[in-house]
N, C-alpha and C positions, 0 to 999 in steps of 0.2 A: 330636249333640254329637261331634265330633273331638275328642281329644287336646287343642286348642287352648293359647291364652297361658295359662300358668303354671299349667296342669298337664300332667305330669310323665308319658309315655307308660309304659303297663305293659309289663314286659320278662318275654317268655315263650319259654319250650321244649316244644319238642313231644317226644312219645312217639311213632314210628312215623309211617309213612307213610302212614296209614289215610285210604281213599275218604272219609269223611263228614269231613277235617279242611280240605280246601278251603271248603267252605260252611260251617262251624263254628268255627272260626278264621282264613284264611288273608284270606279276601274281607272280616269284620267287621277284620280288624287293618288292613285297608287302609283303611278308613273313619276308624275311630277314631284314627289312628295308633300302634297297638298294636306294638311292636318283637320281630319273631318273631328271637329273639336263635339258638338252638340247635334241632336236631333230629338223632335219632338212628333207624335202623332195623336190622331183624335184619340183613338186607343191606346193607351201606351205597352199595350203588349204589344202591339205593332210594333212602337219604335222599338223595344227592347229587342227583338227579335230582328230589326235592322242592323240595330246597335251591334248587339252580338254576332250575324253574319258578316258585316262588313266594317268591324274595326272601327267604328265612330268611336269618341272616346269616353261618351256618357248621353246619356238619355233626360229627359227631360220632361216637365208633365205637361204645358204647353207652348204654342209658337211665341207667343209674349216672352214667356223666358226664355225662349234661344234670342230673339230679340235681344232680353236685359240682360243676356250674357257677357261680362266685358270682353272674355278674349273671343269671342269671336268677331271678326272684323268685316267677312265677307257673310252675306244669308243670300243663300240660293234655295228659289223658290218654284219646283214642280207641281202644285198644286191645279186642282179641275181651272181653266183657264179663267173663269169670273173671279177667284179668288189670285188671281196674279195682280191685276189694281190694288185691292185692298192692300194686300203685305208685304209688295215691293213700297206704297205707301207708308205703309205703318217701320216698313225697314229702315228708311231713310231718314223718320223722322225720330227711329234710335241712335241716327248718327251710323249708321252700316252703308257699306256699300253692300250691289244688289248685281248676283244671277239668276235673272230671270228666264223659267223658258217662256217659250214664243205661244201665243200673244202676249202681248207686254202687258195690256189690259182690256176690258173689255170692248171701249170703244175710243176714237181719238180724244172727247174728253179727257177721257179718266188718263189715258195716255199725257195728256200736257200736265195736269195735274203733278201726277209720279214727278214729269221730266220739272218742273218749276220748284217742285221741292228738293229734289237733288241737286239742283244746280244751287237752293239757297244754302243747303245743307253742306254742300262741299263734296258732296261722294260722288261717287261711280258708279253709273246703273247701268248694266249691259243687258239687252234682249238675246236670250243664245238662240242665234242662228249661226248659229254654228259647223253647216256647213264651208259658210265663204273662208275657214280659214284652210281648208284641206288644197291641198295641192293641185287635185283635178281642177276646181275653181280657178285656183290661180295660171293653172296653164290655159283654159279658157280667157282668162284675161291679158296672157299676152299673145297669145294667138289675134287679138283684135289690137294690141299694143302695136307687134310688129307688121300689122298691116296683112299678115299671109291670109287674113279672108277677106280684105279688102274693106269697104264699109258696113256697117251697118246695115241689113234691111228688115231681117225678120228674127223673132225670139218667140218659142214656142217653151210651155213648161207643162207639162203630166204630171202630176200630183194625187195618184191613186190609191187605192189600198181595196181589199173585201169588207166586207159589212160587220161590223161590231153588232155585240147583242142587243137587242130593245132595250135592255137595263144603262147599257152604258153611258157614260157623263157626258161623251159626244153628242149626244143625243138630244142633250137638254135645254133649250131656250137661255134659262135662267145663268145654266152654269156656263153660258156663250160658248155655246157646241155649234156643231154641224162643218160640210165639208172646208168651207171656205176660213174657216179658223185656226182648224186642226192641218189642213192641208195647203189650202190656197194660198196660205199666205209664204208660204217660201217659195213659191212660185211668184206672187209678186214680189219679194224681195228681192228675188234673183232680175227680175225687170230691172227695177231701181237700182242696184247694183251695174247691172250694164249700160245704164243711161251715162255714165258718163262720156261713151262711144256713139251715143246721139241724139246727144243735145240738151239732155239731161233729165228730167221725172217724167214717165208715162203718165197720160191722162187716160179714164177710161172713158170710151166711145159705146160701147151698151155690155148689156151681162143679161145670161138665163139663168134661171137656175129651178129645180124641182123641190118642191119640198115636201118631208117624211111626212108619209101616211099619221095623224094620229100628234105631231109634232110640230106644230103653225110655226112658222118662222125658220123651220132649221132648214137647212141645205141637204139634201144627199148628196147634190152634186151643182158644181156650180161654175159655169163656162165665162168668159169673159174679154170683150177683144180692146188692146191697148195701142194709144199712139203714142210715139217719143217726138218732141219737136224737128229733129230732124228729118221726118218723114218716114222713118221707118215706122213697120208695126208690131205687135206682141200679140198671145194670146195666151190665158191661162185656164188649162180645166183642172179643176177638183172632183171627187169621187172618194164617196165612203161606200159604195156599191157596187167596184169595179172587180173583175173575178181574179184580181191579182193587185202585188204588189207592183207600182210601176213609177217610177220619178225621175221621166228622161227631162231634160236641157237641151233644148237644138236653135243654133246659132247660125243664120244664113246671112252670108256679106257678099258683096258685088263679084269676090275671087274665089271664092268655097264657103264651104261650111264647119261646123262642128259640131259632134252628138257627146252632153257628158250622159253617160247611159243611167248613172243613178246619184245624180248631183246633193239628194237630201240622205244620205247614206252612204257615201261613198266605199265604204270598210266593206261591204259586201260587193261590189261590183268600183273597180277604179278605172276603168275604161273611158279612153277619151278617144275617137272617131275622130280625125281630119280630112279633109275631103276638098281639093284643090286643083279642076281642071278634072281629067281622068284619075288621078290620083287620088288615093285611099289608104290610110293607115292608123293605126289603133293603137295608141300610146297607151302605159301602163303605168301610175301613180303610189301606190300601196295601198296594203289594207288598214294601217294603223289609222284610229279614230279619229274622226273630225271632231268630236270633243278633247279630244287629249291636247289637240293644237289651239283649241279654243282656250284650255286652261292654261295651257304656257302663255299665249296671249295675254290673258288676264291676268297673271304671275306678274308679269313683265310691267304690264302699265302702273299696276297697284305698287311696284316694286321702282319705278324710276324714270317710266318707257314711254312710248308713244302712245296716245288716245288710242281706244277700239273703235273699230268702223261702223260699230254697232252699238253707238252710245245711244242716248234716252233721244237726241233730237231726229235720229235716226229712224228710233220705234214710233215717235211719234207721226213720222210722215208715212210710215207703212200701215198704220191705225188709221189716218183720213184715205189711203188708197184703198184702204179692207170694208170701210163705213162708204166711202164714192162707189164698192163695188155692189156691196148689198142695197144702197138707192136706185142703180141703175136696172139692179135684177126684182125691183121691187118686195123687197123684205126689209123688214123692221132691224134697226140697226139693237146691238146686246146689250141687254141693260146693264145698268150700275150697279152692283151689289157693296153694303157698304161695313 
């Protein structure tokens, strides 16, 4: 779905000039025709230079003024993840709705916050997680819809990556880095997401986790095992130390199984693994973006349609599952930056 006859392209501003806003918005707004209206960066030769590769339609000299911009109507906000609370706050209370990436905010605090002003304010705040709208996701979900793997019992998530440089923002206590932020947490979304198949919000039952040489509090990597009330269990590792890229999904029910091979990326690997008895077979989804489906998504509600599944009360309960995770691995929950 484009933009297309009489509907009305969403008009949006960006926050900064951040790596993951090409594949996140720049490439989906060219599809859908989504009107990247404004962008603004610390440096503004930054934004100019965004401006100019990717067809924004002006530049701006800071986030305040893509804020007091009137036409823009949506602000989506990549910025280092402590700085996601602040100005999906400060967005809302321009009267903007808000794409957020994930985390929502630092901690569930700041998380209710955002969600209490948007709900007073009247917008629309989405956390993009952005995978659950890709197809692999969803044939997962009716694989446990139609019953072919029977109940519920186990839900495994890998959430890995290699080691970023000592410099990088992952890194950072302050800028609520480390693995379980950047990584973990779409592994637990993808939990809470299949709870509806038993019984509904996993609790977690304990968590390890290591932390960087040099860096009190972050996570390199950080393991964690979940109960759903219905008795099934989950588990989630993270890893910013792992010798590879890795973010399988694997689904075990009383009748088979299912493997989504790379559920946080699908565009590179669309492979979905069914496995039922001796039976084994490997379904094929597309490479097109799970962002691109996220912004038709968002097109659609802002334009007349149904709620996103990933509204603010949503971020908000994946914020106390991220902060229940880091108590139980004993680390200090991410501060507030304001």
């Amino acid at each position: 779905m484009s933009s297309g006859a009489g509907v009305e392209p969403l008009r949006v501003g960006v926050l900064g000039a951040a790596r993951i806003a090409e594949m996140a918005i720049v490439k989906p707004a060219r599809v859908t025709g989504t009107r990247l209206v404004t962008v603004a960066a610390r440096d503004r030769r930054r934004a100019e230079a965004f401006a100019a590769e990717h067809g924004v339609e002006r530049v701006v000299d800071s986030y305040d003024a893509v804020l007091a911009d009137p036409e823009v109507e949506v602000v989506y906000n990549p910025l280092p993840n402590a700085l996601h609370g602040p100005w999906n706050l400060a967005a809302v209370e321009a009267g903007k709705h808000v794409l957020s990436e994930k985390p929502f905010a630092s901690n569930a605090d700041q998380a209710a916050q955002v969600r209490d002003a948007g709900h007073k304010a009247g917008v629309t705040v989405i956390e993009g997680f952005h995978y659950l709208f890709h197809p692999v996701m969803q044939r997962l979900f009716t694989l446990l819809d139609d019953g072919e793997l029977g109940d519920l019992v186990r839900v495994e998530a890998l959430v890995a990556m290699p080691e970023p440089e000592n410099g990088d923002p992952r890194w950072s206590f302050n800028l609520a880095g480390g693995a379980l932020m950047d990584l973990g947490c779409y592994g637990l979304h993808a939990h809470r997401a299949l709870g509806r198949w038993a019984g509904g919000e996993p609790t977690v039952q304990g968590a390890r986790a290591k932390e960087r040489a040099g860096a009190p509090g972050v996570d390199e990597w950080l393991q964690v095992d979940l109960l759903f009330p219905f008795g099934a269990t989950g588990s989630v590792h993270c890893s910013m130390i792992h010798p590879a890229f890795e973010m399988t999904l694997q689904v075990e029910g009383t009748r088979g199984g299912a493997v989504v091979h790379d559920f946080v990326e699908p565009h590179k690997d669309d492979r979905v693994t069914v496995r039922t008895g001796s039976d084994s077979r490997t379904e094929h989804y597309g490479t097109r973006s799970s962002y691109i489906y996220q912004l038709e998504a968002l097109t659609m509600v802002l334009r007349g349609g149904t709620p996103m599944p990933t509204d603010s009360d949503d971020a908000v309960a994946t914020a106390r599952l991220i902060d229940r995770c880091f108590c139980a691995a004993g680390l200090p929950l991410r501060p507030t930056i304001h």
